[in-house]
BASE-996457 format. One record per residue (C-alpha): residue in one letter; x negated, y, z negated. Coordinates in steps of 0.02 Angstrom, whole numbers, plus 50000, padded with zeros to 5 digits. Last residue first. Example, Ala and Ser with C-alpha at 12.3 -4.5 7.8 and 13.67 -1.06 7.14 Angstrom:
# BASE-996457
s493164994749643;a493854977549610;
//
This chain:
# BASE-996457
x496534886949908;x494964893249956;x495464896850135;x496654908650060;x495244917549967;x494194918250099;x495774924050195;x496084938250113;x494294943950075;x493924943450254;x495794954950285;x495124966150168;x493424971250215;x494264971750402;x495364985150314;x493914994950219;x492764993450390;x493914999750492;x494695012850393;x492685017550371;x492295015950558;x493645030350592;x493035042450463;x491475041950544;x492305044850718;x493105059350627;x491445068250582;x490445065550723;x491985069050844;x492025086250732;x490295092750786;x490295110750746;x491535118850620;x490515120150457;x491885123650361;x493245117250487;x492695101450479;x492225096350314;x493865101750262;x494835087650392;x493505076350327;x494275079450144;x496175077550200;x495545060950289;x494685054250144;x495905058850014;x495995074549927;x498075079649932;x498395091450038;x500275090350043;x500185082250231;x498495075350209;x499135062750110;x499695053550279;x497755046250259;x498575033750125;x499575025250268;x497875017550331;x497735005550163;x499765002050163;x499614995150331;x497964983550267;x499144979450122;x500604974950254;x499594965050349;x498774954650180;x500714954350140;x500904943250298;x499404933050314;x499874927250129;x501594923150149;x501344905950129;x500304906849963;x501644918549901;x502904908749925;x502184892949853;x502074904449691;x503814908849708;x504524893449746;x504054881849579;x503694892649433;x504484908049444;x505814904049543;x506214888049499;x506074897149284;x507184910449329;x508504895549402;x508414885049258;x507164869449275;x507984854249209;x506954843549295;x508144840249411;x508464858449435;x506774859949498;x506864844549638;x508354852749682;x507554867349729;x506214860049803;x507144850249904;x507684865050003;x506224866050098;x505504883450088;x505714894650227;x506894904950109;x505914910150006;x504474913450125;x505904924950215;x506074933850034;x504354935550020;x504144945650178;x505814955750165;x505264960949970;x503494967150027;x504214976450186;x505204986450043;x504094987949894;x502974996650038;x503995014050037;x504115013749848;x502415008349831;x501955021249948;x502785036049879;x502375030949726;x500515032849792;x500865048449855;x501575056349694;x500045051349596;x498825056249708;x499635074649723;x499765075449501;x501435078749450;x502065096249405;x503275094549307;x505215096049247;x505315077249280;x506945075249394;x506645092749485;x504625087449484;x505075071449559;x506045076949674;x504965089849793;x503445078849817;x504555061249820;x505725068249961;x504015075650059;x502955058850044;x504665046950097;x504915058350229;x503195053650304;x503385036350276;x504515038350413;x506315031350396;x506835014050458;x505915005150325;x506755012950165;x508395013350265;x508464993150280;x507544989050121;x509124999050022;x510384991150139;x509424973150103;x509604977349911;x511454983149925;x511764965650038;x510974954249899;x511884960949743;x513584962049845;x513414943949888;x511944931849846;x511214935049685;x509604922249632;x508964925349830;x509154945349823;x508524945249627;x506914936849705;x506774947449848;x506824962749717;x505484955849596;x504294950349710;x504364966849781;x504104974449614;x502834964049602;x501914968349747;x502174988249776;x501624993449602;x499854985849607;x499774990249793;x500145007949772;x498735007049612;x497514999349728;x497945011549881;x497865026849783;x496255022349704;x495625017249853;x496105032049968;x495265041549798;x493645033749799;x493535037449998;x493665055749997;x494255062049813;x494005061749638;x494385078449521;x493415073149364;x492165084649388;x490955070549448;x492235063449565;x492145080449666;x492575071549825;x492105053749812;x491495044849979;x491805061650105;x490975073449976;x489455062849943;x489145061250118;x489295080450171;x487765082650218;x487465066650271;x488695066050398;x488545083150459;x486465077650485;x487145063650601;x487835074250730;x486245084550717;x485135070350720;x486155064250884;x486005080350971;
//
């Protein structure tokens, strides 16, 4: 029973770590990665970006960006995947690639809880740092960008390496519009050879846990380094 439940494994190995990588369609666990490298590219500056515009403009600036955050993170990521999939080709006039409209989805989706956690670092920091800046003649791009935002993002570490690791399990919601990615390609496995699914999915299951625990050590080894 065991050899059998292991055979569906390696059967299908190659499938479930890259899809059909070698004719340039990639899928399984190359392509969660991919999708969750190039989410996370997107998602961190432009989250850095947003909670720094929301500390530099308080006001009307500040309170449309927390109102955008807001409804970004109290609707399913889910929604997020179907708006993206049926807009973007109305705004484009084509078809965009599945990957690539997922992983906007989740930059867009994780832009938000990126911008909340630096901005609260921002703001944790002691005032006289500020002022310590502007003594020097620092203007106020050149604080952020030089003095608090890179203590910020030290601080927040723990907290972005969380929402990476978030990001990392949200890419299996790709199954919804099919799109190859390592749950979406188990899901296949399974019903074409139909026997044995725990084997299948409790694989799956050690490899989100392995890729996320992969990234929290590598998080703090290098925070511990510093």
């Amino acid at each position: 029973m065991i050899s059998a439940n292991l055979s569906v494994i390696t059967d299908n190995l190659d499938y479930l770590l890259w899809g059909r990588a070698a004719d340039g369609e990639p899928g399984g666990v190359l392509l969660t990665l991919m999708m969750a490298l190039g989410a996370g590219v997107l998602a961190l500056p432009a989250g850095a970006l947003l909670a720094a515009i929301a500390w530099r403009f308080p006001g009307y600036v500040r309170r449309l960006l927390f109102i955008w955050a807001e409804f970004i993170r109290g609707i399913p990521l889910l929604f997020v995947i179907f708006w993206l999939w049926y807009l973007l080709p109305a705004l484009t006039g084509a078809d965009l690639p599945g990957a690539l409209t997922v992983t906007l989805a989740l930059a867009w989706f994780t832009s938000a809880m990126v911008m909340h956690s630096i901005y609260a670092g921002l703001l944790a920091l002691p005032r006289g740092q500020r002022e310590a800046a502007k003594a020097q003649g620092f203007s106020a791009a050149q604080t952020l960008g030089l003095v608090l935002l890179p203590q910020t993002l030290r601080n927040v570490l723990p907290s972005l390496v969380g929402i990476f690791i978030a990001l990392l399990k949200d890419t299996s919601l790709a199954f919804i519009v099919n799109v190859p990615e390592l749950t979406t390609v188990a899901g296949q496995v399974n019903n074409r050879v139909q026997i044995y699914p725990a084997a299948i999915f409790i694989f799956v299951g050690v490899i989100y846990y392995l890729l996320c625990t992969g990234l929290g050590w590598l998080a703090r080894r290098q925070w511990l380094s510093h």
